[in-house]
C-alpha positions in Angstrom: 3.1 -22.4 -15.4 3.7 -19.1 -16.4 3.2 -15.1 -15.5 -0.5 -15.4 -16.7 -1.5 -18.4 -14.8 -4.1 -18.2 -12.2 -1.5 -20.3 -9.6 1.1 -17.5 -10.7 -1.2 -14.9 -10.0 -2.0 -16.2 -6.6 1.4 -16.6 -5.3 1.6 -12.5 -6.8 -1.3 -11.4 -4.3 0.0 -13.3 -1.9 3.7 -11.6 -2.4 2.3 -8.3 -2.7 0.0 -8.9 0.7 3.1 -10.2 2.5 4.8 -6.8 1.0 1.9 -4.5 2.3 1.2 -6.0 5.8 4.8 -6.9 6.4 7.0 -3.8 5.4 3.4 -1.6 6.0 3.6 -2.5 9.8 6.7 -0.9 10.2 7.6 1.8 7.5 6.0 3.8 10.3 7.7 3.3 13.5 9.4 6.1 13.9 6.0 8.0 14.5 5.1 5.8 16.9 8.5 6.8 18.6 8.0 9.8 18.2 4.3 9.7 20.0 5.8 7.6 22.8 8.0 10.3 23.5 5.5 13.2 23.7 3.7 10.7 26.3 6.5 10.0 28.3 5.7 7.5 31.5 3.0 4.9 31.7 1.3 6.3 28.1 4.7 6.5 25.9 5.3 3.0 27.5 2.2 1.4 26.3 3.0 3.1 22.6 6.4 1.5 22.6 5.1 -2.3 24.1 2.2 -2.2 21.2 4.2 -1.0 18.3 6.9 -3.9 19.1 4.2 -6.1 19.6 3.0 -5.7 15.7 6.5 -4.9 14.9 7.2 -8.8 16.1 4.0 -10.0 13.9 5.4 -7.7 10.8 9.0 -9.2 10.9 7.1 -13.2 10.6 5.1 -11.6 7.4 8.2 -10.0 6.2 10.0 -13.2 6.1 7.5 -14.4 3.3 8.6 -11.7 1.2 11.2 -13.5 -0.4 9.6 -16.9 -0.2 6.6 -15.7 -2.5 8.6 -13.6 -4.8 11.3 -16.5 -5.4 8.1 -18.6 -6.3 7.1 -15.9 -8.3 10.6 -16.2 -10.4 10.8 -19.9 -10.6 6.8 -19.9 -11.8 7.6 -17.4 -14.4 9.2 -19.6 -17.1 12.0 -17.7 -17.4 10.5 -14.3 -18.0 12.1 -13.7 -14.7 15.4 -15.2 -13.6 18.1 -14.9 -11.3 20.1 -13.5 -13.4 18.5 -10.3 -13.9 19.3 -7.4 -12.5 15.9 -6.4 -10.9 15.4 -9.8 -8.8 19.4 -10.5 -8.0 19.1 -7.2 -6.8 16.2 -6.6 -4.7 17.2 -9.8 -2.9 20.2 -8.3 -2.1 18.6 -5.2 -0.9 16.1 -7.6 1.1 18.9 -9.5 2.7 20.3 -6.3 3.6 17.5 -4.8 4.9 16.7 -7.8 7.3 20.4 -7.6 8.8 20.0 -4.0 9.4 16.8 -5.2 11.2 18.1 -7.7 13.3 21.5 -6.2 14.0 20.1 -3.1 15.1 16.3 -1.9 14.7 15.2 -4.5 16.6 17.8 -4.7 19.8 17.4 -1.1 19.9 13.7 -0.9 20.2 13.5 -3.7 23.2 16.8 -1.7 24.6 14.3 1.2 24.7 11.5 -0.1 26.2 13.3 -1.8 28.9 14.7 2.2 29.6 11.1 3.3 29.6 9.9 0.8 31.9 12.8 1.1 34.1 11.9 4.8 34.1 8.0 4.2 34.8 8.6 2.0 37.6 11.4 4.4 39.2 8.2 7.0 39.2 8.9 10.9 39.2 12.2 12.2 39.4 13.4 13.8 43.4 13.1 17.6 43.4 15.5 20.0 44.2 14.9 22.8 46.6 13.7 25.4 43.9 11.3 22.9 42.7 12.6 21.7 39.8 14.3 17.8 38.6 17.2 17.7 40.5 20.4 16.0 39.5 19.6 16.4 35.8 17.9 13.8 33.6 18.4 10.3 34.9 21.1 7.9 32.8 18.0 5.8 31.3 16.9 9.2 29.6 20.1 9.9 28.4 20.5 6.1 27.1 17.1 6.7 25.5 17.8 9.5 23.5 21.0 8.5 21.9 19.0 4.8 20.9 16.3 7.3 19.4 19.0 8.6 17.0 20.0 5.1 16.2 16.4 3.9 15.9 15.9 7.4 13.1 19.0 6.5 11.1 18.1 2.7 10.7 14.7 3.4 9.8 15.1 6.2 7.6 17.5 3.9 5.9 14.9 0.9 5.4 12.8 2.6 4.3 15.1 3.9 1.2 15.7 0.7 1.0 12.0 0.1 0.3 11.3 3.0 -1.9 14.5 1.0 -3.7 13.3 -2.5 -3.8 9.6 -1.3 -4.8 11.2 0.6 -7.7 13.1 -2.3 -8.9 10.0 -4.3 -9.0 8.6 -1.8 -11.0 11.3 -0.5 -13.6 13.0 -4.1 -13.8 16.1 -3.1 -14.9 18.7 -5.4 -16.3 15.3 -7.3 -18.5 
């Protein structure tokens, strides 16, 4: 078929759409964390509900990633191959990237709205008698902020993993 074929260059748009909408849902969850958090309650709750919501859509797109771009490869006859360092890599990267994913950005982030709805439906903390929280912040809060750390680390290191992956695309090296 070959890289300058219009069915080549179909399966490209559709890779690069699948890239955009896929990995583009989520690069940014960390500011929606960080939004849910300055709403606390009922408001930060419906922040963390909708952004897994698309988060769930974005991780069905992302799994076309791969599935376009080894198209891409296999349509290219043999200007790309397996072989070369850009496309063994970056499916490496991608493989990664998904575990990281799966083994902790998303178990974390239903971990965390679970704690937030626990905390909503428990409503406003008892008072102590000079009128402030008493007791100190309740367990779910605690649980909530060490997850928040987790949920920072892993996404700051997918996305590196992006800004990786995109500039193996577009160096190639190893061609």
């Amino acid at each position: 078929m070959g890289v300058t074929s219009t069915g080549y260059k179909i399966v490209f748009v559709l890779h690069l759409l699948s890239v955009i909408v896929g990995f583009g849902a989520v690069a940014l969850n960390g500011l929606y964390g960080a939004e849910a958090k300055k709403r606390k309650g009922p408001g930060g709750l419906a922040i963390g509900e909708a952004n897994h919501a698309v988060s769930d859509v974005a991780e069905k797109v992302v799994f076309l990633v791969p599935i376009f771009g080894i198209g891409l490869v296999l349509m290219s006859d043999e200007q790309w191959t397996f072989g070369q360092t850009w496309v063994w890599l970056s499916l490496l990267l991608y493989v990664i990237g998904v575990g990281v994913a799966h083994a902790v950005m998303i178990p974390s982030a239903k971990r965390m709205n679970a704690l937030a709805a626990e905390l909503v439906a428990a409503g406003p903390p008892p008072m102590s008698a000079g009128g402030g929280p008493a007791g100190g912040p309740p367990p779910q809060a605690v649980e909530m902020e060490a997850i928040g750390k987790r949920l920072a680390m892993g996404g700051g290191f997918l996305n590196l993993m992006l800004v990786a992956v995109v500039a193996l695309m577009v160096f190639k090296p190893g061609i």
